[in-house]
C-alpha positions as CSV (number, residue, x, y, z in Angstrom):
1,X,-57.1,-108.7,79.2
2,X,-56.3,-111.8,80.6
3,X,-57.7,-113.8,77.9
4,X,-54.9,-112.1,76.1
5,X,-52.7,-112.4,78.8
6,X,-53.0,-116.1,78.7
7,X,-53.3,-116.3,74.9
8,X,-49.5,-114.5,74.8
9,X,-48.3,-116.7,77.5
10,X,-49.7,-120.3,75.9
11,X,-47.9,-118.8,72.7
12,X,-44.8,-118.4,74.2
13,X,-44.2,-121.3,76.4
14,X,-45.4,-123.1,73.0
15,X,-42.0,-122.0,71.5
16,X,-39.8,-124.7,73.6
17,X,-41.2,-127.5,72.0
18,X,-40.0,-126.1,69.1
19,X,-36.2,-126.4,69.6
20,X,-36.6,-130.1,69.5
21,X,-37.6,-132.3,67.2
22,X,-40.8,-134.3,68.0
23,X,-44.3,-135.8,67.0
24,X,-47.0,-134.0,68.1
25,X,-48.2,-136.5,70.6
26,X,-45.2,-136.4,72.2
27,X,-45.5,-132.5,72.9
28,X,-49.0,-132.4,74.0
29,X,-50.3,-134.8,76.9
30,X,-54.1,-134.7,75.4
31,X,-55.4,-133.9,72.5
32,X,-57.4,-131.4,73.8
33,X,-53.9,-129.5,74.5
34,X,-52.9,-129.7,70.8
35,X,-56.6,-127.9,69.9
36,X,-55.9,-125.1,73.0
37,X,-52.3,-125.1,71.1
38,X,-52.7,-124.2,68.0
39,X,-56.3,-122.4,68.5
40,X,-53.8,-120.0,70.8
41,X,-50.9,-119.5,68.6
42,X,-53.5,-118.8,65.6
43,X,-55.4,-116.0,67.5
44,X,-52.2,-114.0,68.7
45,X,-50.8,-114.7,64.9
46,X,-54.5,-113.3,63.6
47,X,-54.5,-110.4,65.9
48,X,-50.9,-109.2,64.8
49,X,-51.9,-109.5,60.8
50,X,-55.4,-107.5,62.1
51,X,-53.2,-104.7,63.4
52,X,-51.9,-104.5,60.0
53,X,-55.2,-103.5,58.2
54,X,-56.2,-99.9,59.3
55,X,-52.5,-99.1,57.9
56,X,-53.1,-100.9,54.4
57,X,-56.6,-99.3,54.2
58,X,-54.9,-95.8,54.9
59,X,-56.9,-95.5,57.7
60,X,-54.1,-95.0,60.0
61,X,-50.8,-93.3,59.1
62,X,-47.9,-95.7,57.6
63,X,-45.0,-96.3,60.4
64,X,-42.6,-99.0,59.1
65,X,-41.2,-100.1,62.6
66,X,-44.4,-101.0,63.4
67,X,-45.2,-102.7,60.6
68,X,-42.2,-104.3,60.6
69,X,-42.3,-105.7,63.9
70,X,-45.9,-107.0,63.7
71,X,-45.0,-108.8,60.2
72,X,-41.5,-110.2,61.9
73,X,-44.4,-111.7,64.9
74,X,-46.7,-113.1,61.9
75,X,-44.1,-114.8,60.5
76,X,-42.9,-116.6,63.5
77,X,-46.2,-117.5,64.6
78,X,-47.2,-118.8,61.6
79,X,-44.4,-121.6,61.9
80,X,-45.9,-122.7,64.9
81,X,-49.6,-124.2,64.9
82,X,-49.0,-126.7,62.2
83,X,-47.4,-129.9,64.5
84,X,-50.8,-129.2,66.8
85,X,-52.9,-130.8,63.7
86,X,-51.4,-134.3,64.3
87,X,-53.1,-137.3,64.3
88,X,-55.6,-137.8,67.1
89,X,-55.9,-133.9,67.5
90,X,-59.2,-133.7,65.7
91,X,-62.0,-131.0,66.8
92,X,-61.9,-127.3,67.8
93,X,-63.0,-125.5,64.9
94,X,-60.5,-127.6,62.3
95,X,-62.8,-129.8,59.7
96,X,-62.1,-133.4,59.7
97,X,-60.9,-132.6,55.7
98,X,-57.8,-131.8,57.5
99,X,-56.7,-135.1,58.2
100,X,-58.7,-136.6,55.3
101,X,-57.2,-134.2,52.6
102,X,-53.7,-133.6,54.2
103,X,-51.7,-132.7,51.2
104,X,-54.2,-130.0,50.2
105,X,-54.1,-128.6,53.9
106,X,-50.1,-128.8,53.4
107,X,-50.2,-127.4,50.5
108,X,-52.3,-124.5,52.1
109,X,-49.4,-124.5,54.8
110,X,-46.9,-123.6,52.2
111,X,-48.8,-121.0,50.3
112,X,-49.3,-119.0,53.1
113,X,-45.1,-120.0,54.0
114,X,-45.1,-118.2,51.1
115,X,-47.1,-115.4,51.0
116,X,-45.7,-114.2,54.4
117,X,-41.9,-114.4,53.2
118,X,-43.2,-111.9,50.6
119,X,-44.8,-109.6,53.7
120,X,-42.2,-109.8,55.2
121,X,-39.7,-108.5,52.3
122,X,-42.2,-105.4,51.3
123,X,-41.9,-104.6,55.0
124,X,-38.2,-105.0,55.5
125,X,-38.2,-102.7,51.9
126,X,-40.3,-100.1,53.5
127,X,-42.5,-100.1,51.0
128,X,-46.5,-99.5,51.8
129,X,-47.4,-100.2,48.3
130,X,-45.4,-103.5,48.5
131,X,-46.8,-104.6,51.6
132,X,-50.8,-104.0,50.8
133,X,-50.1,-106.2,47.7
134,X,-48.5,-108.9,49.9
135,X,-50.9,-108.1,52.9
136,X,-53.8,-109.2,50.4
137,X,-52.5,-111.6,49.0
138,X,-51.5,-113.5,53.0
139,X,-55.3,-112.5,53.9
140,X,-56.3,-114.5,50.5
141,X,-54.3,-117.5,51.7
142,X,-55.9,-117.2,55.6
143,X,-59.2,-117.1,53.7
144,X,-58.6,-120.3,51.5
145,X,-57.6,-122.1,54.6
146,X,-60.5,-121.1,56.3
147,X,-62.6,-121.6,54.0
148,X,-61.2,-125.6,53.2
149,X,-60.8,-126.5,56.7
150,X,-62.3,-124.7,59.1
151,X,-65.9,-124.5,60.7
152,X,-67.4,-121.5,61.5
């Protein structure tokens, strides 16, 4: 509990630095801060989309508030890790390809932009069908990413 406690706080404190525009090494003092960053904001951001999968698999009943609200979370979260991957910020579990093949990890950056905007239009439509569909196809883009840039 307070690893999640801490997690939740780190990820919103982290959404001052937002409001103004800045390089990432002028946000975080050390690198090391930029990896505890963006490691945060991705596990709140992973544990909101993983509340989402008992519903799509039908293994819990359909409530579209919830849904809703934990889509509307994913979506600003996922707006939030990327100026933590800045120069100088290499380590935690990101591959170096990150920095070496930056369009291809922007590129992964926008898909998933992407493929949560749909998410979150199947869940402002209500629609469970819709929102499987985009669920999978955000959980394809996680799993590209993943599979590119990070080390397990």
């Amino acid at each position: 509990m307070k690893r999640l406690l801490h997690v939740l706080s780190v990820a919103c404190i982290a959404v001052a630095p937002m409001l103004l525009p800045a390089t990432a090494a002028a946000q975080f003092a050390k690198p090391e801060d930029a990896v505890k960053y963006r490691q945060s904001v991705l596990t709140v951001m992973s544990n909101h989309f993983g509340r989402l999968a008992p519903v799509v698999r039908g293994q819990q009943p359909y409530d579209p508030a919830q849904v809703k609200a934990d889509v509307a979370l994913v979506a600003t979260l996922s707006k939030l890790p990327w100026s933590a991957f800045g120069p100088g910020t290499e380590g935690g579990g990101a591959r170096p390809a990150v920095w070496a093949d930056n369009a291809k990890f922007k590129q992964g950056q926008e898909r998933l932009h992407a493929d949560i905007a749909k998410l979150v239009a199947a869940a402002d439509a209500g629609d469970l069908a819709q929102v499987r569909t985009a669920y999978g196809a955000v959980g394809a883009s996680c799993k590209a990413c993943h599979d590119n840039f990070r080390n397990r």
